[in-house]
C-alpha positions as CSV (number, residue, x, y, z in Angstrom):
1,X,-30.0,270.7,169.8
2,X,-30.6,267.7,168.1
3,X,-27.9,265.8,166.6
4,X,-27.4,265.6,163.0
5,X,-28.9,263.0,161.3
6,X,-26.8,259.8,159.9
7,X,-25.4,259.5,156.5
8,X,-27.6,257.8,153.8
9,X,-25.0,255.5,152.2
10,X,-28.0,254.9,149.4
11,X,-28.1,254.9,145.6
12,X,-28.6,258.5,145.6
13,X,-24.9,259.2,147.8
14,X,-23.2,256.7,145.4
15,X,-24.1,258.6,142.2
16,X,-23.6,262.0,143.4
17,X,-19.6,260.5,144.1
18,X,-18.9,258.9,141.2
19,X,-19.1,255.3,142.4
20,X,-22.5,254.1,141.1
21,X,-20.7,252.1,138.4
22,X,-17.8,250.3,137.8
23,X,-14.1,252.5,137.0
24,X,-11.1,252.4,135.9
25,X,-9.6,252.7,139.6
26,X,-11.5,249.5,140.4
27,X,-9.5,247.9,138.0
28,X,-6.3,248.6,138.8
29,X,-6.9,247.9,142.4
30,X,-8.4,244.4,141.5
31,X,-4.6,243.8,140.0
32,X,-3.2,244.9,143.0
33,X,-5.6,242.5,144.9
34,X,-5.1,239.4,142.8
35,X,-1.5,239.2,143.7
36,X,-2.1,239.8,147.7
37,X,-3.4,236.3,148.2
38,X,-3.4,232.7,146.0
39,X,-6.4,232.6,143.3
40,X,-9.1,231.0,145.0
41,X,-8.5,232.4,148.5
42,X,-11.6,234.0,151.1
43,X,-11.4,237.5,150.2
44,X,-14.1,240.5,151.4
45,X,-14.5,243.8,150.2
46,X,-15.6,246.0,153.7
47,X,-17.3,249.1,152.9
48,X,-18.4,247.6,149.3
49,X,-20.8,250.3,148.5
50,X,-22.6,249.2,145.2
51,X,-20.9,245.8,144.9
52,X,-17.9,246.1,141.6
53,X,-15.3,245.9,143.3
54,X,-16.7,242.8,145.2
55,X,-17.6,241.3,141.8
56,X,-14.3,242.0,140.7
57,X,-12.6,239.9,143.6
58,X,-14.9,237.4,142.7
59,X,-13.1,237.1,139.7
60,X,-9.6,235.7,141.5
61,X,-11.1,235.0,144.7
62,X,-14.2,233.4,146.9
63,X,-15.4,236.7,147.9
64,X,-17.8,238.1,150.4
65,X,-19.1,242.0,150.7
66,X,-20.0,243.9,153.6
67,X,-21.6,247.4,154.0
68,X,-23.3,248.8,156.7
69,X,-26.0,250.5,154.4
70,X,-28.7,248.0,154.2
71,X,-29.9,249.5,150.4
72,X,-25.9,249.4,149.7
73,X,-25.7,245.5,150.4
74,X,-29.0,245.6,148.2
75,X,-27.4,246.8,145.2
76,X,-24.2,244.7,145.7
77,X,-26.4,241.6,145.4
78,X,-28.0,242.8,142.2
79,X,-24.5,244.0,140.9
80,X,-22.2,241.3,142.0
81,X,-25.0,237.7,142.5
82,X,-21.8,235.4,143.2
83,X,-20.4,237.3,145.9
84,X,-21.5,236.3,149.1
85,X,-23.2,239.2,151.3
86,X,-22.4,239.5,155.1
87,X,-24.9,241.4,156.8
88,X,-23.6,241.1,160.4
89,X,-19.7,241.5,161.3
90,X,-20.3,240.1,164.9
91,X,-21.2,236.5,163.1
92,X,-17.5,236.2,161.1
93,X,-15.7,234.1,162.6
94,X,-11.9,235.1,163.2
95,X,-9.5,233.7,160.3
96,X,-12.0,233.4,158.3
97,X,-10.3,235.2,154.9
98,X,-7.2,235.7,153.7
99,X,-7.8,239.2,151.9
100,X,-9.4,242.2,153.5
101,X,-10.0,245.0,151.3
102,X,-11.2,248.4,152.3
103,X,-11.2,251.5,149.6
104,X,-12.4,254.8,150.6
105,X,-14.2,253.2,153.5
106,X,-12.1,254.1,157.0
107,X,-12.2,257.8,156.2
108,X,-16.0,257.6,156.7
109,X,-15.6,256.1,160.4
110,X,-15.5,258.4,163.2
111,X,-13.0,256.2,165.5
112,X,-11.1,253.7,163.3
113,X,-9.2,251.7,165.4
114,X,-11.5,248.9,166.4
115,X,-12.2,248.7,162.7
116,X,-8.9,247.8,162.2
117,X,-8.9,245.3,164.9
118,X,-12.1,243.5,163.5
119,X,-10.0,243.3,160.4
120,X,-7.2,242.1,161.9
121,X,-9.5,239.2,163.8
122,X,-11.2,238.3,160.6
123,X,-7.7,237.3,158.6
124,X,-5.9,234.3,159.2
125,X,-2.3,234.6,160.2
126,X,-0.4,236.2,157.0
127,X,-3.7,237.5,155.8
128,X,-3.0,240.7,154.1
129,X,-4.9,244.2,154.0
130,X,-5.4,246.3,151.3
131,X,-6.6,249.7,152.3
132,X,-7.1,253.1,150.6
133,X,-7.8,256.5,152.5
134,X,-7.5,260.2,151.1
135,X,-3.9,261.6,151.9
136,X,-3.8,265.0,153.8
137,X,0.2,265.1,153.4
138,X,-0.3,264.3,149.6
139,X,0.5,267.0,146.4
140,X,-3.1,266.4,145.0
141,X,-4.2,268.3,149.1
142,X,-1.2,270.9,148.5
143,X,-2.1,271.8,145.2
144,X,-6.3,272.0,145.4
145,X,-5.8,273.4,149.4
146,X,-9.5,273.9,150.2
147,X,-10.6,272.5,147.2
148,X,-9.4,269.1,148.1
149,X,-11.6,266.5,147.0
150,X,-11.7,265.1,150.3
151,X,-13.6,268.1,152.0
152,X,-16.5,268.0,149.6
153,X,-18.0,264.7,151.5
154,X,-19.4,265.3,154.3
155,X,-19.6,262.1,155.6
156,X,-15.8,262.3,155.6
157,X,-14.8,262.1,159.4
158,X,-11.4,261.0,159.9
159,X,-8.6,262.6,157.3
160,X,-5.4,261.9,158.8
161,X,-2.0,262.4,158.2
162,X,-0.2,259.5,157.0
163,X,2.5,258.9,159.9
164,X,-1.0,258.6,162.0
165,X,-2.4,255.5,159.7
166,X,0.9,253.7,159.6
167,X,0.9,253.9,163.6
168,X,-2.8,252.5,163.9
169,X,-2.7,250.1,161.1
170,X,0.2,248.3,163.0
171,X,-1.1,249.2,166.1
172,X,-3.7,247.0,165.0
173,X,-1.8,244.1,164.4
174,X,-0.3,244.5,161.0
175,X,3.1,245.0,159.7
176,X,3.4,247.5,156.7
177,X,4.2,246.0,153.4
178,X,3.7,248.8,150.8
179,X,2.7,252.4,151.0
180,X,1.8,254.1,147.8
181,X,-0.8,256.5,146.1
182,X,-2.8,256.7,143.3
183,X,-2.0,259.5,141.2
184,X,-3.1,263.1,140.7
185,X,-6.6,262.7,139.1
186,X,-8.6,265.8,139.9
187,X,-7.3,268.6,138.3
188,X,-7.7,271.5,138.1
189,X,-4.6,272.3,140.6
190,X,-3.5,275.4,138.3
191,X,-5.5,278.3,138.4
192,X,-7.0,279.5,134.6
193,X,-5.4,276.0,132.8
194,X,-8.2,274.5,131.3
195,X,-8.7,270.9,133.2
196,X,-8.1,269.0,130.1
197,X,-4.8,270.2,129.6
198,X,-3.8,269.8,133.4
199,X,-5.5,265.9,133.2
200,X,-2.5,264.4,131.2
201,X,0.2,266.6,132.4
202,X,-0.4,265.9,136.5
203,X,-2.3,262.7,135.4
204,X,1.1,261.0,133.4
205,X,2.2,258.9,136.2
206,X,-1.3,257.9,137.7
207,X,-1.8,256.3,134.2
208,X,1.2,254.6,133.6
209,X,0.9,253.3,137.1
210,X,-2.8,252.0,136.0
211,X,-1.6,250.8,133.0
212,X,1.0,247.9,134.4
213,X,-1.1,247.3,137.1
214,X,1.4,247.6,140.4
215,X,1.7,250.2,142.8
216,X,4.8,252.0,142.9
217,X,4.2,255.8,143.1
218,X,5.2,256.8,146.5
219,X,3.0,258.1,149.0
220,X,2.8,262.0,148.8
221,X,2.8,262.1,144.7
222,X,-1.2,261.9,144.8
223,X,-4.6,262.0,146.4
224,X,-5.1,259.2,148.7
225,X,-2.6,256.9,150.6
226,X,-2.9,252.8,149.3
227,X,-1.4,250.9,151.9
228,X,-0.8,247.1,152.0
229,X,-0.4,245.4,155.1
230,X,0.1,242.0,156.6
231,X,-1.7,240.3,160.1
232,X,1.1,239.2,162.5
């Protein structure tokens, strides 16, 4: 048999998920970025997909993108011209930024750890880690059960629990600083309640939390585990 072809991380992928364009969850996690490291520090946005988050961290930092999807890298440039686009991890030298961000990006990669090792080479000492993965243990999995919105991407490899990310994200290297969520935002999670009565009722503390900019919901009250670490 032969084996299944790879992913295409291309404009087509990015549109079908939502993420062709720039969101409200981009914003909030830009706030959350901006206080991680002093304005002006080397940030990079791994896994930057079309490029707005990138652009965003240009905004507060001097901020490089990578992706492994050459078309992806592509459309960063055109979306985000004054981030600076690594192509090549193997040529970054260690230290070399004070901010590594990676959203919805480690979920996608079969064996994670030496991921997390790069990442913890490429920051300088005290360099922090933003990272944000879908959260097995979390309500928004226990209320949509198989209709989880993290089992409708196929190129989703590597959903684990969240006592198993703490353990290799400082198994890497890295001392947790914050663990959090963001929100229940894909209703429905009540069978025959119109989603647009369900949004604002399970959706209340996502927003608020959006709206002042700080994470402080904790981990199992949503979708996806945001975790903040720092390099030893």
């Amino acid at each position: 048999m032969e084996p299944a072809p790879a992913p295409a991380f291309d404009r087509e992928y990015y549109e079908d998920n939502g993420q062709a364009g720039d969101r409200v969850a981009l914003w909030f996690y830009e706030r959350v970025a901006a206080r991680l490291a002093p304005a002006g520090s080397r940030a990079i946005d791994f896994g930057a997909g079309v490029g707005f988050f990138a652009r965003r961290l240009a905004k507060h930092f001097d901020a490089s993108a990578y992706d492994g999807s050459a078309e992806a890298r592509e459309l960063t440039h055109s979306n985000a011209p004054t981030v600076h686009i690594r192509d090549n991890t193997d040529a970054i030298e260690p230290g070399s930024f004070d901010l590594v961000t990676a959203l919805h990006v480690l979920e996608h990669i079969p064996d994670p750890a030496p991921t997390l090792e790069m990442f913890q080479r490429w920051l300088a000492p005290g360099g922090r880690l933003l990272a944000v993965v879908p959260n097995p243990d979390g309500w928004g999995h226990r209320l949509s059960h198989d209709d989880w919105f993290a089992f409708k991407d196929p190129t989703h490899c590597t959903l684990l629990p969240m006592h198993e990310w703490l353990d290799r994200i400082t198994g890497a290297g890295f001392v947790i600083d914050r663990a959090g969520t963001d929100g229940l935002w894909d209703p429905p999670y009540v069978k025959r309640v119109p989603r647009v009565v369900q949004l604002p009722v399970f959706g209340a503390m996502a927003a608020v939390q959006v709206a002042v900019g700080r994470l402080f919901l904790p981990p199992r009250w949503g979708e996806c585990l945001v975790l903040i670490a720092t390099r030893r």
